[in-house]
C-alpha positions in Angstrom: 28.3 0.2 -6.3 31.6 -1.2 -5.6 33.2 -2.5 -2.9 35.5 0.4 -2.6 32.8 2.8 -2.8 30.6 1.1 -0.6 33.6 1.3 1.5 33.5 4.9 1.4 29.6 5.0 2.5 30.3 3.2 5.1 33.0 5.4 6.6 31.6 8.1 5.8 28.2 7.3 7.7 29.7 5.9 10.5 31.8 9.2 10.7 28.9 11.5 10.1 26.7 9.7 13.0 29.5 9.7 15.6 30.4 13.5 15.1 26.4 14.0 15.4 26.2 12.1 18.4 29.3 14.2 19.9 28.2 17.0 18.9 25.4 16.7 21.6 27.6 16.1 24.2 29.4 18.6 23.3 32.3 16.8 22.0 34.5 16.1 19.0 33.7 12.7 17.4 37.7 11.5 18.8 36.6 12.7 22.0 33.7 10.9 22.0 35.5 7.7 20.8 38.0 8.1 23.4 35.2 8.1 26.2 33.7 5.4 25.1 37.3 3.6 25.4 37.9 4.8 28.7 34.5 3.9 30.0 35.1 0.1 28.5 38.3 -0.2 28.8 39.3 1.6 31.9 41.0 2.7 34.0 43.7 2.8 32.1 47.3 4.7 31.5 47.2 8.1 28.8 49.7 6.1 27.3 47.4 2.9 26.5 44.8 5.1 25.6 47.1 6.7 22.8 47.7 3.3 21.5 44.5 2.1 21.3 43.9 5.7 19.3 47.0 6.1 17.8 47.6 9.3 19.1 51.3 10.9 20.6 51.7 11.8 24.4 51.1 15.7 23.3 47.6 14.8 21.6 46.7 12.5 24.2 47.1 15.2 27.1 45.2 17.7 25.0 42.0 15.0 24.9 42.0 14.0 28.4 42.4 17.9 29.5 39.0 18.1 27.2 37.0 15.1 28.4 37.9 16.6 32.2 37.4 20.1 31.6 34.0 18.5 30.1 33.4 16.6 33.6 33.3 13.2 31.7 36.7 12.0 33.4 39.3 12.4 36.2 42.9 11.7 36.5 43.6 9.3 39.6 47.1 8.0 40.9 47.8 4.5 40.0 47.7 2.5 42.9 50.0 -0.1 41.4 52.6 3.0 40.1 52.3 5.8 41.8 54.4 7.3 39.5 51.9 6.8 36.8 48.3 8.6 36.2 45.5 6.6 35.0 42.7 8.5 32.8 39.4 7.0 34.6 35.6 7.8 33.6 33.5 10.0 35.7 30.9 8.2 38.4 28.0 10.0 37.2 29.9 12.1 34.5 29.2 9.6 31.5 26.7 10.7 29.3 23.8 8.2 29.4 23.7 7.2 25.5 21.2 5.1 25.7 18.0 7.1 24.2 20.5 7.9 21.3 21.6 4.6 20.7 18.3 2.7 20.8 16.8 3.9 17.7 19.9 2.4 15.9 20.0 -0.4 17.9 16.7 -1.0 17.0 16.8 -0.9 13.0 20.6 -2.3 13.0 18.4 -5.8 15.1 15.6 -6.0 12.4 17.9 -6.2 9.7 20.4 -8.5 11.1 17.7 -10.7 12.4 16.9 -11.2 8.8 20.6 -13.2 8.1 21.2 -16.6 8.9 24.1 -18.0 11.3 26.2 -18.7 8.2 26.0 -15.5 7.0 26.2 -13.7 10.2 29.4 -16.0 10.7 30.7 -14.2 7.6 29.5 -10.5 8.4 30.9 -10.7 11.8 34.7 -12.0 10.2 34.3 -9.2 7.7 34.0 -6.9 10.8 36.6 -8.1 12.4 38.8 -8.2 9.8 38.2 -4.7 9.0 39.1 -3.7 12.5 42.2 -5.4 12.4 43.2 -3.4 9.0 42.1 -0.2 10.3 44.3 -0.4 13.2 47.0 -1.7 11.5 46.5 1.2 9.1 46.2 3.8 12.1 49.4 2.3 13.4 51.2 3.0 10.2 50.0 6.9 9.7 50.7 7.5 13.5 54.1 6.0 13.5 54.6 8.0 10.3 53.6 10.9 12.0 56.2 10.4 14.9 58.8 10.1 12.2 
């Protein structure tokens, strides 16, 4: 297989599982996604939160009105703007993941504990590299999108 199909399978797994796991929250994969950014990277402004998704101000208010509707988070003034709203996860309201998660956590350990430092070195820059194209790319389709 080559690296652009293995590419592929990747994505395409990684999609697959998240839209499983949201599905049993009763989500949509992107809402799930943009929980999980909320709950580690918040509080924090609709308008950050569209960055860090690349979504537009109408998309954005359609998501939060779906995690809240859902109970999973709250608008609160911003006590630094008051003219500004931050999107804040729910005390209680997060879904606990954890009995989801540990089964990949699990197999995802065993594997890894099989590399050496040198070559986790190199998986983790592959990673991150990856993650810095993807965004990029996001950036570019949303931006497109705005056009």
């Amino acid at each position: 297989m080559d690296g652009a199909e293995l590419g592929w399978e990747l994505s395409t797994a990684v999609v697959i599982f998240h839209e499983a796991v949201a599905r049993r929250l009763g989500l949509s994969a992107i809402d799930h996604k943009a929980l999980g950014v909320v709950t580690r990277k918040g509080p924090l402004p609709a308008g950050a939160l569209a960055a860090e998704l690349g979504f537009g101000a109408s998309a954005i208010t359609a998501l939060v009105d779906r995690l809240e509707r859902a109970g999973y988070v709250r608008r609160v003034p911003d006590p630094a703007d008051r003219r500004r709203v931050l999107v804040t996860a729910t005390s209680g309201g997060t879904p606990d993941l954890g009995a989801i998660f540990a089964g990949l956590g699990r197999e995802m350990g065993a594997f890894l504990a099989e590399y050496d430092e040198r070559e986790l070195a190199l998986i983790h820059d592959y990673v991150t590299r990856t993650i810095a194209v993807l965004k990029d790319q996001t950036a570019r389709l949303s931006s497109a999108e705005d056009s």
